[in-house]
N, C-alpha and C positions, 0 to 999 in steps of 0.2 A: 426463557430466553436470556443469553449472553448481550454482555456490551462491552465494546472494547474501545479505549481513545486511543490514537498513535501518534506521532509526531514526524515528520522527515525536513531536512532542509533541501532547496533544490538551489544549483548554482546559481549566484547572484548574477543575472543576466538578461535582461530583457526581453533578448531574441529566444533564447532557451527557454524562457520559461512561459513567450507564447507557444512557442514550437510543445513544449511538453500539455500544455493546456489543451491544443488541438490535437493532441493525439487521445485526450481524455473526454473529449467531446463523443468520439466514435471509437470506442475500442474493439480491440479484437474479438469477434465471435469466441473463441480459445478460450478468451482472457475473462470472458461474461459467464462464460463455462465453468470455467476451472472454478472462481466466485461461489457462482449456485451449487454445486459439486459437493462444494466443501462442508457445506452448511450454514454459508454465510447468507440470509436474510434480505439483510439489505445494508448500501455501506455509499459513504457520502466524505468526500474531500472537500475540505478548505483552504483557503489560501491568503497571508498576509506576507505582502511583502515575497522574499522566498521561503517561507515557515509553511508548510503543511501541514494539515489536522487531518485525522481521517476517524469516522464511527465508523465501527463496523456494530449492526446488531446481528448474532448468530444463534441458530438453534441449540440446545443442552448439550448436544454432542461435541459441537465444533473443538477441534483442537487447533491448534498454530502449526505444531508438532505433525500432524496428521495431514494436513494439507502442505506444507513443504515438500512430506516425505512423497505423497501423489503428485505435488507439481516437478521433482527431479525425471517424471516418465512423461513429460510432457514438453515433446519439443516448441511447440510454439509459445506456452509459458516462460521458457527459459531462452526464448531469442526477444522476448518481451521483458523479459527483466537484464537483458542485455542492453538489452536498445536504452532502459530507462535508466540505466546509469552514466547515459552521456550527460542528463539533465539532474540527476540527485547529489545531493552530498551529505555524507555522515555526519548527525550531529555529533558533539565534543563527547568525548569517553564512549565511543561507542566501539565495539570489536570489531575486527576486522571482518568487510564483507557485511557487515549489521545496515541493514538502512532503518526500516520502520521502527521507531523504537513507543513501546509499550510503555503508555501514563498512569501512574497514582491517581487516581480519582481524591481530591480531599475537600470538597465540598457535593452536598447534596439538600437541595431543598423537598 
């Protein structure tokens, strides 16, 4: 099994970021699909402040790469990650279009 940490910032906003909270309560069938599809296991956000964490644990196969490429034929994926760029925002250096951004692990007990 894989494990992945990520990071995203969401706009500093209160109302926004209950609004994005309750859309994360009940997600799209789509969006729980496309998830297990991929190989993704099991996967859990956190939230401080507007900073999100997210684990993703995935099976040996999983790629990022591979699941992108399957989510671009999926229309409700991508009116799903339309919709959640009202509420995200890039953290610092990241490329254009980048939200989730992939953490170094540098501690392990």
């Amino acid at each position: 099994m894989k494990k992945f940490c990520l990071a995203l910032d969401l706009v500093d906003d209160e109302k926004l970021i209950a609004e994005y909270e309750k859309y994360h309560q009940n997600i799209w069938p789509e969006i729980k699909q496309s998830i297990l599809n991929s190989g993704i296991l099991n996967m859990e956000i956190y939230r401080i402040q507007n900073r999100l964490f997210m684990i993703v644990e995935a099976d040996d196969n999983f790629s990022f790469e591979a699941k992108n490429e399957a989510d671009k034929n999926r229309p409700k994926v991508q009116e799903w990650e339309e919709l959640m760029w009202k509420f995200q925002q890039q953290l610092p250096n990241s490329k254009p279009g980048e939200k989730w951004k992939l953490m170094t692990q540098i501690f392990s007990l």
